[in-house]
Residue frames as qw, qx, qy, qz and C-alpha x, y, z in Angstrom:
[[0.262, -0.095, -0.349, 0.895, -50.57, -42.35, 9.13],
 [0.042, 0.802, 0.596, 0.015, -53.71, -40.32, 10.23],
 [0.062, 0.868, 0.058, 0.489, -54.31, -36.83, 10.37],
 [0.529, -0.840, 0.064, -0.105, -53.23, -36.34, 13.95],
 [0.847, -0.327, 0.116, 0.403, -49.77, -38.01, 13.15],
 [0.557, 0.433, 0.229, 0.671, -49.22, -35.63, 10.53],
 [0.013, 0.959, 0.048, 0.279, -49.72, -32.67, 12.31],
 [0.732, -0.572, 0.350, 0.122, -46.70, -33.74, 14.49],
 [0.817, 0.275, 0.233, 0.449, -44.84, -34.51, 11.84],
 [0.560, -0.434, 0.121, 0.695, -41.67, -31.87, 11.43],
 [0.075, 0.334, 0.573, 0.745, -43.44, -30.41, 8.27],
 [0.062, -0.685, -0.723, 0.066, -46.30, -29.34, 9.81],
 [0.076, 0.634, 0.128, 0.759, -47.79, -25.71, 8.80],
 [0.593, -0.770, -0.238, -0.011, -48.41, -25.63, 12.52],
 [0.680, 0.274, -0.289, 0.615, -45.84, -23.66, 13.94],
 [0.569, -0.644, -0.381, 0.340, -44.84, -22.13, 17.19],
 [0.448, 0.868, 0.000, 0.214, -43.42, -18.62, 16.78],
 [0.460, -0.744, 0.481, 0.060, -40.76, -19.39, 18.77],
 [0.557, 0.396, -0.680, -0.265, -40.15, -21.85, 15.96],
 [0.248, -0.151, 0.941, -0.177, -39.53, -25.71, 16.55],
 [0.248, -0.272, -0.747, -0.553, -42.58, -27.80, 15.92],
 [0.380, -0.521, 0.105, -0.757, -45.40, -28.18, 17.84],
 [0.927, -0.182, -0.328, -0.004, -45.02, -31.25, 19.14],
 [0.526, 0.233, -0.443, 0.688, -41.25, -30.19, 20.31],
 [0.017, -0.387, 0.401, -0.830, -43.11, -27.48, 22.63],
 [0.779, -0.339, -0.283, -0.445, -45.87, -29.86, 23.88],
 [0.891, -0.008, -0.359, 0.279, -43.18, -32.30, 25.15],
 [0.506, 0.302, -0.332, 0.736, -41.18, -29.80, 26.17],
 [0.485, -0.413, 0.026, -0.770, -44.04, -28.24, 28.48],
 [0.932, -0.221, -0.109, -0.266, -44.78, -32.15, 29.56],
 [0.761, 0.174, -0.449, 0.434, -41.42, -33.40, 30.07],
 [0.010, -0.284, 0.511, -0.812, -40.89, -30.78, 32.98],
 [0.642, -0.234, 0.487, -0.544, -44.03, -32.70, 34.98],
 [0.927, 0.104, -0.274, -0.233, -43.32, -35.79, 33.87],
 [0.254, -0.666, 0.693, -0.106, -41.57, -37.93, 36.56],
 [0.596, 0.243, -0.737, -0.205, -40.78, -41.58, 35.22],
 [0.791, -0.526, 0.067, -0.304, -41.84, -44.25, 37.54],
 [0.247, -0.678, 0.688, -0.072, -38.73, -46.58, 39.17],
 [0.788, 0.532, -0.298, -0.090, -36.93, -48.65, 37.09],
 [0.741, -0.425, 0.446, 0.267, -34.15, -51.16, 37.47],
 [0.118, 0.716, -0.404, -0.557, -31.39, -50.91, 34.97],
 [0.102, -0.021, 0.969, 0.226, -31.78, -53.26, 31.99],
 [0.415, 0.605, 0.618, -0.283, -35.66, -52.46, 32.12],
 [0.281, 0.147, 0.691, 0.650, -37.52, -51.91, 28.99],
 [0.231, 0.546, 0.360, -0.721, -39.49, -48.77, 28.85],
 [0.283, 0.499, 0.698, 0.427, -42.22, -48.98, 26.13],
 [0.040, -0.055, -0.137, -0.988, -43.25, -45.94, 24.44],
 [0.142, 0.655, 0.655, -0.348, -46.94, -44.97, 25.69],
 [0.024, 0.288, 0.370, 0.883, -49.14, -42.62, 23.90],
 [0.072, -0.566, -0.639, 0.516, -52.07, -40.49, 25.09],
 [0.004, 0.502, 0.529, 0.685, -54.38, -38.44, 23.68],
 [0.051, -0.523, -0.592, 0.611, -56.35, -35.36, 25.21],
 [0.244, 0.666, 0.426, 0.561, -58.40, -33.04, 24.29],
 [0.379, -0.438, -0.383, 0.719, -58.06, -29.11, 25.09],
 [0.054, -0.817, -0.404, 0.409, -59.38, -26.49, 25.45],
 [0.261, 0.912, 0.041, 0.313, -59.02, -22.47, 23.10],
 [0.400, -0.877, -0.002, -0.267, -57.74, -22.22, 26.29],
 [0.123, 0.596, -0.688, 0.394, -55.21, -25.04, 27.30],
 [0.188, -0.443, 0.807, -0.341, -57.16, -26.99, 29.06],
 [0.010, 0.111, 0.972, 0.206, -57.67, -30.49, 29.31],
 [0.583, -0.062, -0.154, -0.795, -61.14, -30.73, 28.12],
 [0.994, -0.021, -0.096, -0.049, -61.69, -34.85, 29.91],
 [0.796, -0.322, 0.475, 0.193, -59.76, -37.34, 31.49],
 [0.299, 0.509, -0.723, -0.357, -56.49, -37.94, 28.37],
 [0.961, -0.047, 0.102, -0.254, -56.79, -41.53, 27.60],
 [0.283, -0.566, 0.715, 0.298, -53.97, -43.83, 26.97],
 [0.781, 0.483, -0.147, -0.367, -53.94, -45.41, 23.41],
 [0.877, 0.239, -0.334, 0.249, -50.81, -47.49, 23.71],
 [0.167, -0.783, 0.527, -0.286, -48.71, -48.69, 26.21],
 [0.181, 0.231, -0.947, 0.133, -46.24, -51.83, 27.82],
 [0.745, -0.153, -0.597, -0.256, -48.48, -54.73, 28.78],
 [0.620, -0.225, -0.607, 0.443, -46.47, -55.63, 32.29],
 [0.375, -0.821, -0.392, 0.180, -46.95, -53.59, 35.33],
 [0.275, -0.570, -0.071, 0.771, -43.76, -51.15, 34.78],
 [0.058, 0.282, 0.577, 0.764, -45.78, -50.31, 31.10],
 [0.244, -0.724, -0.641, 0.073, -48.69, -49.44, 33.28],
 [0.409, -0.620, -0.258, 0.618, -46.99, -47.52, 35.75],
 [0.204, -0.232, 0.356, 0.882, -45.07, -45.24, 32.93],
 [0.081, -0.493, -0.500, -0.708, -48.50, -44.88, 30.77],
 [0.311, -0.892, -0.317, 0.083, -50.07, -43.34, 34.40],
 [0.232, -0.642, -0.035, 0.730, -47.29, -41.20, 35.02],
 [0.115, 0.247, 0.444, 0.853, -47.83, -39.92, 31.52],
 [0.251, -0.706, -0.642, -0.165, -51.31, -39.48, 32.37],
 [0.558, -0.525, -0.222, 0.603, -50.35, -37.71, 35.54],
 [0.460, -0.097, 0.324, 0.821, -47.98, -35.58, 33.44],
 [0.136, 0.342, 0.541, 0.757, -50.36, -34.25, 31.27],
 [0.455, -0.738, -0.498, -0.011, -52.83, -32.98, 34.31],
 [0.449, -0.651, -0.149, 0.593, -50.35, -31.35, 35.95],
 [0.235, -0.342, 0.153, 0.897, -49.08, -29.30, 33.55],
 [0.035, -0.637, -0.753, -0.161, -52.67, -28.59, 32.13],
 [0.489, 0.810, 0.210, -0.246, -53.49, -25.85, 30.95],
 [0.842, 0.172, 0.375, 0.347, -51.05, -25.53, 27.96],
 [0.257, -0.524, 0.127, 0.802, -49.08, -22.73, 26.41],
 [0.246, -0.074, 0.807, 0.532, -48.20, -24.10, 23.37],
 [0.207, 0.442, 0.868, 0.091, -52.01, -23.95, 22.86],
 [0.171, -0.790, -0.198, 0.555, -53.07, -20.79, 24.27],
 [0.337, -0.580, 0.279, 0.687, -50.47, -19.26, 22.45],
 [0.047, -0.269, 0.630, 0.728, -51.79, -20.55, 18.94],
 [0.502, 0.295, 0.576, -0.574, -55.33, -19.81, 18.77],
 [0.458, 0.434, -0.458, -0.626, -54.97, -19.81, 14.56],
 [0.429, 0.266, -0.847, -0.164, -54.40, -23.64, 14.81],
 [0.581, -0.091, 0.480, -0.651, -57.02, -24.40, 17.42],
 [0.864, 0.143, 0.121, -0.467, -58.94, -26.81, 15.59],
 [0.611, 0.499, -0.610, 0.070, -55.78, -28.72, 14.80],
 [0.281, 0.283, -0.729, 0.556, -54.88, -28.86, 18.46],
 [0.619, -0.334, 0.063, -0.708, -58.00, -29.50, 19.77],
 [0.985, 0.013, -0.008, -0.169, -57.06, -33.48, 19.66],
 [0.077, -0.671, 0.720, -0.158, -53.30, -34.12, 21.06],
 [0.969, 0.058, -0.239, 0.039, -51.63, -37.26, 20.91],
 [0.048, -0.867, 0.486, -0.097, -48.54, -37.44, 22.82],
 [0.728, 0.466, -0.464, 0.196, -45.55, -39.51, 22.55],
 [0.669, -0.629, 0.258, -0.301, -43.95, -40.71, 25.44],
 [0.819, 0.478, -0.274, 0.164, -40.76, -41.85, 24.41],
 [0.436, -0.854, 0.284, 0.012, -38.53, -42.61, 27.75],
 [0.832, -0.077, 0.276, 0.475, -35.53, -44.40, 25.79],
 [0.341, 0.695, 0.091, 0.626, -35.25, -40.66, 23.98],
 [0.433, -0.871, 0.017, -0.232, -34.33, -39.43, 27.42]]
């Protein structure tokens, strides 16, 4: 596990003062502009990841990149609408909001887990 999974990790001294983790309010910031692409039932959404970097500020700081995602064309589609996802709702709160941990969150990985939906 690297550093960047452990800050994500439900332990983490990183903490929103609304509580939760920080990962719970990243997702939860991205999941409201994240629209899944169209799916037939029985399909097999693969979890995608993406990384970005941001800003003191929130915002993206570069194109995110996608680090893992489904091989076939609806694993594409679903690692661009992450992509997508993470532009639009660009600049961040969650970040903003926790300038102490800045250099933690300077390097986001997100999950992208559409069978937890």
């Amino acid at each position: 596990m690297d550093d960047l999974d452990k800050l994500f990790e439900n332990d983490s001294p990183v903490k929103p003062a609304s509580g939760g983790t920080i990962e719970d309010h990243m997702m939860n910031e991205i999941q409201a502009c994240w629209a899944l692409p169209a799916y037939k039932q029985g399909d097999i959404l693969p979890e995608t990841k993406v990384t970005a970097n941001v800003g003191k500020d929130g915002s993206l700081l570069g194109d995110p990149i996608i680090l893992k995602s489904g091989k076939d064309t609806l694993g594409r589609q679903l690692a661009e609408s992450a992509v997508r996802a993470i532009k639009r709702c660009a600049p961040f709160k969650t970040v903003k909001d926790n300038p102490q941990a800045y250099e933690q969150l300077r390097t986001i990985i997100f999950n992208f887990k559409p069978s937890a939906l």
